[in-house]
C-alpha positions, -999 to +999 in steps of 0.1 A: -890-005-047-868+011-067-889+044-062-883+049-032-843+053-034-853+081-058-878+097-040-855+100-010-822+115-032-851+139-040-859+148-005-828+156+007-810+179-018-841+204-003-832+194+035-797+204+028-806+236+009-831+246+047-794+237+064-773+254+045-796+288+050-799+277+087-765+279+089-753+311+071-779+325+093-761+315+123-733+323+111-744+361+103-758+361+138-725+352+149-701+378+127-731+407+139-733+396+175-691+400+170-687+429+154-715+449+178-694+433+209-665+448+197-680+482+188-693+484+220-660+475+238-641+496+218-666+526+226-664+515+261-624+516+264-626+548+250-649+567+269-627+554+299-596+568+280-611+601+277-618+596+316-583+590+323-570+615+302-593+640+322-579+631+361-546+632+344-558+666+334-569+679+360-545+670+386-527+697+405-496+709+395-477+727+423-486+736+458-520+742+464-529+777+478-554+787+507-581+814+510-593+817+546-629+831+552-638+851+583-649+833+613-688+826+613-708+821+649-744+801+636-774+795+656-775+754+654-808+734+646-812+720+684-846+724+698-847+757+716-818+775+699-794+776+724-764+757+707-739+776+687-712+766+662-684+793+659-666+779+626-634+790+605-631+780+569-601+778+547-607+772+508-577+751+496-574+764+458-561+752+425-531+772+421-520+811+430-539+825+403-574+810+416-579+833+444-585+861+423-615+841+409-630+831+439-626+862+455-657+877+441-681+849+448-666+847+491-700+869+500-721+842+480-696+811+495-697+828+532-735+827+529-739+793+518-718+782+545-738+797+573-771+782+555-756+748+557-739+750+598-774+762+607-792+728+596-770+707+618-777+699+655-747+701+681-749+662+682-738+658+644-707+687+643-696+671+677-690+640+653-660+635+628-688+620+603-704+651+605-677+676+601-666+654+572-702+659+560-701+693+561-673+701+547-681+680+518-713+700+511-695+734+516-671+721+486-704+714+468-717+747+477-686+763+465-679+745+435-712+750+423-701+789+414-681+774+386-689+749+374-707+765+340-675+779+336-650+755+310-619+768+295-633+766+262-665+792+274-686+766+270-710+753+297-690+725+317-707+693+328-726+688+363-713+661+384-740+656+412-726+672+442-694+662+441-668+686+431-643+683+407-608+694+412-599+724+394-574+727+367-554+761+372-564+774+338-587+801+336-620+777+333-631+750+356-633+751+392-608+765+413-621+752+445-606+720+457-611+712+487-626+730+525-608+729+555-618+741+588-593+762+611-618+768+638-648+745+649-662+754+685-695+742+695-713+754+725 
């Protein structure tokens, strides 16, 4: 009988070897599952950083400044054509500088604005929704002409129809926002 005690003392030193390699696995699991987490916060707080550090880049400083466009009259997209939209747009700009940028792309702007009041109906411009609409797509339409443009020369970075406000430097886009003086439907 008195094998057996020794056969047993010889089992376990290998049962504690498996558990001790079981264990420094889980432990490596554990200090690589750690140290990824915390790459991948610390990549995460940073990236929102550099977001923040953007707005507070781009926000205005100053007054804002206006560039009114000429009154359009549009054929709307009602059955039978009769409906009309007569519309005045202001551009509210980035600073007093900017309208000297924008200037040379109003023919483009003006045109883009009469493509977009011509595929709305009477029903949706008699609507606040729709006016709000609108003059969210006519600041996409209008930001759209810069937004290539960075301060460094460099190609700037889409942002899927929504516009950016522009920083008054001489890149980025000086468009920030569309107001309407005007808006007559008949």
């Amino acid at each position: 009988m008195s094998a057996k005690p020794e056969a047993d003392e010889a089992v376990k030193p290998p049962k504690s070897k498996k558990m001790l390699l079981i264990i420094l696995a889980a432990v490596l699991l554990l200090v690589l599952g750690g140290g990824g987490g915390w790459f991948y916060l610390s990549k995460k707080n940073a990236d929102l950083e550099d977001e923040e550090e953007e707005v507070a880049h781009v926000a205005p400083k100053g007054p804002p400044t206006y560039l009114p466009m000429d009154h359009m009259v549009v054929n709307l997209a009602d059955p039978g054509g009769e409906k009309v939209a007569q519309v005045g747009v202001t551009l509210e700009l980035s600073d007093i500088k900017a309208p000297e940028r924008v200037k040379p792309y109003l023919p483009a702007i003006r045109s883009s604005v009469l493509m977009l009041v011509s595929q709305r109906t009477a029903e949706e411009l008699l609507q606040r929704e729709g006016k709000e609409k609108l003059a969210a797509d006519i600041l996409a339409e209008a930001s759209r002409h810069f937004e290539d443009e960075s301060p460094a020369g460099g190609k700037g970075k889409k942002n899927g129809g929504k516009a950016k406000k522009g920083k008054p430097e001489e890149g980025g886009n000086p468009v920030r926002g569309v107001l309407f003086s005007s808006f007559i439907v008949q």
